[in-house]
N, C-alpha and C positions, 0 to 999 in steps of 0.2 A: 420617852420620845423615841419614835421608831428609829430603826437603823438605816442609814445610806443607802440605797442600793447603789451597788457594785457594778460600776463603769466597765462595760462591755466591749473589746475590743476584738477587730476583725480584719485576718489576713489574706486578702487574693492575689494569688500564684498563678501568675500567667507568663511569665519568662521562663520555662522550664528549660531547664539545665541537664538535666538526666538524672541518674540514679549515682549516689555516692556510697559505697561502702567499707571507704576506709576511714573517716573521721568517725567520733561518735556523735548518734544523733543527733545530741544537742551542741554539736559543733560546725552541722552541714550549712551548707548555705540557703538563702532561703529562697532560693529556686530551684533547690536540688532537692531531688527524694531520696529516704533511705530504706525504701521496698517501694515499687509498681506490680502489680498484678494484673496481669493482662491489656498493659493499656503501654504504649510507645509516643511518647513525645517527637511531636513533628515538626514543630516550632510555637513562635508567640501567639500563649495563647490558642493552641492545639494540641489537644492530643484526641489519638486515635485508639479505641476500644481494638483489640485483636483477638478475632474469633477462637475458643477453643481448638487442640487438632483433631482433625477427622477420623472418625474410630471406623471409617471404611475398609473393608480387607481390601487389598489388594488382586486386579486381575493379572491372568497370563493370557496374552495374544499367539494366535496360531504361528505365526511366524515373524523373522526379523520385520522388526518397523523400523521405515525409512523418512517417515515425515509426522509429526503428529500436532493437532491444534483443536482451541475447542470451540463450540459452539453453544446459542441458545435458540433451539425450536419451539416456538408454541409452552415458552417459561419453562422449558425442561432441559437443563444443561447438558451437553454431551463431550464425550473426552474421542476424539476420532483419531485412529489408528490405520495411516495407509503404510502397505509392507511390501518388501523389495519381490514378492511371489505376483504383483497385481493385482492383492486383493485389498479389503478392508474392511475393518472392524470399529465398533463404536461400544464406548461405554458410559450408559444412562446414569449419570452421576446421583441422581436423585433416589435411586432406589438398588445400586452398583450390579444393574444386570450388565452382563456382557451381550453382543449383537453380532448380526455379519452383514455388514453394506455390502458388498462386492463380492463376487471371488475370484480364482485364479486367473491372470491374466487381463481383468478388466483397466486395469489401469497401467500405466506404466509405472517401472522397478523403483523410480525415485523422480525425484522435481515436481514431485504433486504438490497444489496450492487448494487451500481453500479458503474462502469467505463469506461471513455471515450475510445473507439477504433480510434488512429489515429483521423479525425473530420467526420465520415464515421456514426459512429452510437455508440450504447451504450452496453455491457455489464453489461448483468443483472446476481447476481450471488441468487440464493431461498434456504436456508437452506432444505428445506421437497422439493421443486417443480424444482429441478435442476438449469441448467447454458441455459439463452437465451440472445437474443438480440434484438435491434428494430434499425430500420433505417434510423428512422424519419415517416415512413407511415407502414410497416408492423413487428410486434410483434412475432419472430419465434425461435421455440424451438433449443438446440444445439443439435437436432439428428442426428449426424454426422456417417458415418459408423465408426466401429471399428475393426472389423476382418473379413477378406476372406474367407474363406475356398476352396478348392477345392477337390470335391467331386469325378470327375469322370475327368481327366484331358485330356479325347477326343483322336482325332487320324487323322490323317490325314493335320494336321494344318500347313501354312507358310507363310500368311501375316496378320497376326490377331489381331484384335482390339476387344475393348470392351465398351458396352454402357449398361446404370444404367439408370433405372428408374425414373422419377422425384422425388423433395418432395412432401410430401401430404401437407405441410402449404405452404400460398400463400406466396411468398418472399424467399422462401428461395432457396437456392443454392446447384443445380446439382452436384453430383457425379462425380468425372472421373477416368481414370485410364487408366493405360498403359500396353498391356500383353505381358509376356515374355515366349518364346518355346522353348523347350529342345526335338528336336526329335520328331519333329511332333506333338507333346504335349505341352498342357497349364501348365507348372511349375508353373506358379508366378503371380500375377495379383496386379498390383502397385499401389497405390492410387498418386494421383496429386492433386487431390482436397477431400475431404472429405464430404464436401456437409453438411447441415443445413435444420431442418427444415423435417425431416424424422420421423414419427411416429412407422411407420414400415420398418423393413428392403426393400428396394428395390429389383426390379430384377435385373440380372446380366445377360446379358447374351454376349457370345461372337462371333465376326460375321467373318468368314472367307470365302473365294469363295470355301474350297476345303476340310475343316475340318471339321468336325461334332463330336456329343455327348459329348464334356463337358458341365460339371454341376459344377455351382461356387455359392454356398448363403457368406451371411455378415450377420455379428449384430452390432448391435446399440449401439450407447456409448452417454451418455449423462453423464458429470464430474457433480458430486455436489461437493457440498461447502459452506463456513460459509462465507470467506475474497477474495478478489480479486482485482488484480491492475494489469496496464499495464508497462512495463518495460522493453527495453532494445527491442526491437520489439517484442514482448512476453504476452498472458498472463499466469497471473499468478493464481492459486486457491489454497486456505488451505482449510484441511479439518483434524480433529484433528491435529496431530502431525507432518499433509505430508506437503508438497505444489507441488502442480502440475503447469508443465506449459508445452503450445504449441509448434509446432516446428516455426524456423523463421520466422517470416512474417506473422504469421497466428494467428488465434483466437479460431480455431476450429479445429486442428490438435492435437492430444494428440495421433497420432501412429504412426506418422513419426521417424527417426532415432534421427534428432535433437529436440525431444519432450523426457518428461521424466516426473520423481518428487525424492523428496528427504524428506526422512523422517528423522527427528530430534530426536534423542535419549538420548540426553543430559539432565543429570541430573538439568542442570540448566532453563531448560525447565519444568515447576513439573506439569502442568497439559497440556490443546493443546492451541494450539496457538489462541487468541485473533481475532487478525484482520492482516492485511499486509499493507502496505503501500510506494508508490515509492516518492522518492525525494531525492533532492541530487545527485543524478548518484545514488541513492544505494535502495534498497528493504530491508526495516524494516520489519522485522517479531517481532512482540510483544506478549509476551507470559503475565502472569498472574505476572510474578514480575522477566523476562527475557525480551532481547533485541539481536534478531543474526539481522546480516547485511550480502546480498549478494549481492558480486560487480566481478567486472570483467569477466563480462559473453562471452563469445564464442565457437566460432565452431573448435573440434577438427576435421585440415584439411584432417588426415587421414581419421577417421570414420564417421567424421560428429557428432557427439554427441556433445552436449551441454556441456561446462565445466563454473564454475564459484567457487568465493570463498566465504566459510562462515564462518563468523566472529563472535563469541560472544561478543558483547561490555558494556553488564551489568549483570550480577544475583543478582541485588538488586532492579531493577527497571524495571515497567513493563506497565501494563494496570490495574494490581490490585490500584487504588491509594484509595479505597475506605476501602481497608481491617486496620480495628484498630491498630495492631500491626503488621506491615507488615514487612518485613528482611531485609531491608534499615532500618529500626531504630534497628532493631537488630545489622548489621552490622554497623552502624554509634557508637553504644553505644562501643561495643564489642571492633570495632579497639581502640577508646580512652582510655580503662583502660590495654587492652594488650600490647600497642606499649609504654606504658607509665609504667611499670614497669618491674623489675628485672624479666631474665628466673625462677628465683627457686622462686620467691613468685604468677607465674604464674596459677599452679595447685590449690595453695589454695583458688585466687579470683574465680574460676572455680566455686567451693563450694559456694564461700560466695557469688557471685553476683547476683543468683535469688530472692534472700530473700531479698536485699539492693538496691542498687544501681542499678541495672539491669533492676528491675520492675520498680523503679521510674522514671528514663528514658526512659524509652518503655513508659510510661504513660504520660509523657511531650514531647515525639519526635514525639507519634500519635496525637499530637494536631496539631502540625505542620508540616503537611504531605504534603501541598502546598513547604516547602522549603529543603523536605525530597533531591534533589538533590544537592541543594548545598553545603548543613551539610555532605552529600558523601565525594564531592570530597576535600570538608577542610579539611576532617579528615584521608584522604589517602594520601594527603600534607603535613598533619602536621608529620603524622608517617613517611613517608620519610625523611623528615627533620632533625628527634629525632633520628633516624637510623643509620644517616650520621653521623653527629655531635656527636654519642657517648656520649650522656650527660647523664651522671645517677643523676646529681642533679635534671637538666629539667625535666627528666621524672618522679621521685618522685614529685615532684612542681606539676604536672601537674597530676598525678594522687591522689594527695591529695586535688586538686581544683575541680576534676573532683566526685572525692566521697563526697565532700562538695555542690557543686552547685548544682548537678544533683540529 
């Protein structure tokens, strides 16, 4: 008579636990490993392979670097190095040649930003030397046109088109536009492209088989800026208290209809804004000890204008994390002794808590200004809580712990 076959049993491990190497083996638990090789548990049910290290040598850059970040061109990663001399440098991670984007003096000593465009190329944003880009091979300024004018709007005109002058830097991109006639005349001359990489305003001129003597000049708009990100197909630029950004699809549009900016006036904003930052689906603007959020961006279908919302979502916390006594420990002390006693002995801690209680917690919450967010939001939790529940015992209890501990 044949034999049984042997009942086949099978274990999957999907709670990983991490690695154990103090029990033996056959004592670990059985979510635990007792060796990983190359792979890091991230939770249920995940884990993550972790690439070998990189047997790249290491470069040396010409001079001190003050900013660095990286990018991806045309699928080819870059490591970019701007340096406190105004120059910079790039290194082609794919094959570890070193480069020189810039040099002396083209940028300013520090506060340089940059951000990827789509995998096309990079926006450069210069506090003192404005807004450029580079492409991978050519480094060209945002001298985009800004305004038309039209001077003498001709006569005679009824198939009429328009042609712009090149740019003066090499790489950079042509002008165009489209003209619109009102009676035999140039009314309107429409930009489609804006063009890069203009030093000088270009010519304009308009070519028709039957029309003569208009006269159309332009100037030049080059955006500065401190912060800059891409978002939403958009960039973005702050500059004190604004932010500017493109029309759709573009990087160097700032006068089309769906282009704009939006100045922040909010008290909870107390000096200009920090830096900007996209992630999430959302654009962080951070201010010195604020936080707005803008999301839901679109095109109003009638106008065309760019609509979105902004959100304030902190006035205690910010980019200042460096300042001593900063208003997150303010406000973290403040909500614990107010939410914590009776309305009518409210005005008199008013009085007594600079001199008490108030200093000596601003003096123990700046030391712990790494966990200044989480002490936030306990103490907005807690006061909801004492709110609801109506407890005058609680709240005595707790503001008699709170003027003893603190």
């Amino acid at each position: 008579m044949a034999a049984l076959e042997q009942k086949k049993s099978y274990f999957v491990a999907k709670d990983f636990k991490g690695i154990n190497v103090t029990n033996n083996r056959t004592a670990i638990g059985e979510g635990e490993f007792a060796w990983m090789e190359n792979a890091q548990p991230i939770g249920f049910g995940n884990v993550k392979i972790v690439n070998a290290p990189d047997t790249q040598a290491g470069v040396t850059f010409a001079n001190t670097v003050s900013y660095m970040a990286s990018a991806n061109i045309n699928n080819t990663e870059f490591q970019f190095a701007f340096q406190e001399n105004g120059s910079a440098q790039y290194v082609n991670i794919e094959n570890n040649t070193l480069g020189n984007l810039a040099t002396s003096g083209t940028f300013s000593n520090s506060n340089v930003q940059i951000v990827q465009w789509k995998n096309e190329r990079i926006l450069i944003i210069d506090p003192n030397n404005g807004y450029k880009t580079w492409d991978g091979t050519n480094l060209v300024d945002i001298g985009s046109i800004g305004t038309i004018t039209i001077n003498d709007p001709g006569t005679g005109y009824s198939n009429a088109n328009v042609s712009i002058s090149a740019p003066d830097q090499t790489g950079g991109v042509p002008a165009a536009g489209e003209v619109v006639l009102l009676s035999n005349t140039v009314a309107q001359v429409i930009l489609t492209e804006p063009g890069t990489g203009y030093t000088s305003p270009p010519t304009i001129t308009i070519n028709d088989p039957t029309g003569s003597n208009a006269n159309v000049t332009c100037t030049l708009f080059n955006q500065s800026g401190t912060g800059i990100a891409t978002f939403s197909g958009r960039a973005w630029i702050s500059e004190e208290r604004t932010v500017y950004y493109t029309a759709v699809d573009k990087y160097n549009d700032f006068i089309n209809v769906s282009s704009g900016f939006i100045t922040l006036t909010d008290s909870t904003l107390r000096t200009n804004i920090a830096t900007i930052i996209a992630a999430n689906n959302f654009l962080y603007i951070f201010g010195e000890d604020s936080i707005n959020v803008f999301s839901d961006v679109r095109v109003n279908s009638v106008t065309g204008e760019t609509l979105f919302t902004n959100t304030n979502v902190s006035a205690s916390i910010g980019s200042g994390l460096n300042t001593p006594f900063s208003r997150t420990s303010e406000a973290c002390c403040f909500s614990i002794v107010m939410v914590c006693t009776p309305l009518w002995v409210q005005p008199l801690l008013k009085l007594a808590i600079p001199s008490t209680i108030y200093l000596r917690t601003l003096t123990f919450l700046s030391r712990l200004r790494q966990v200044k967010f989480l002490l936030t939001t306990f103490c907005a939790l807690l006061g909801r809580l004492l709110t609801t529940m109506q407890a005058r015992h609680a709240r005595c209890s707790l503001f008699s712990l709170t003027a003893n501990g603190l």
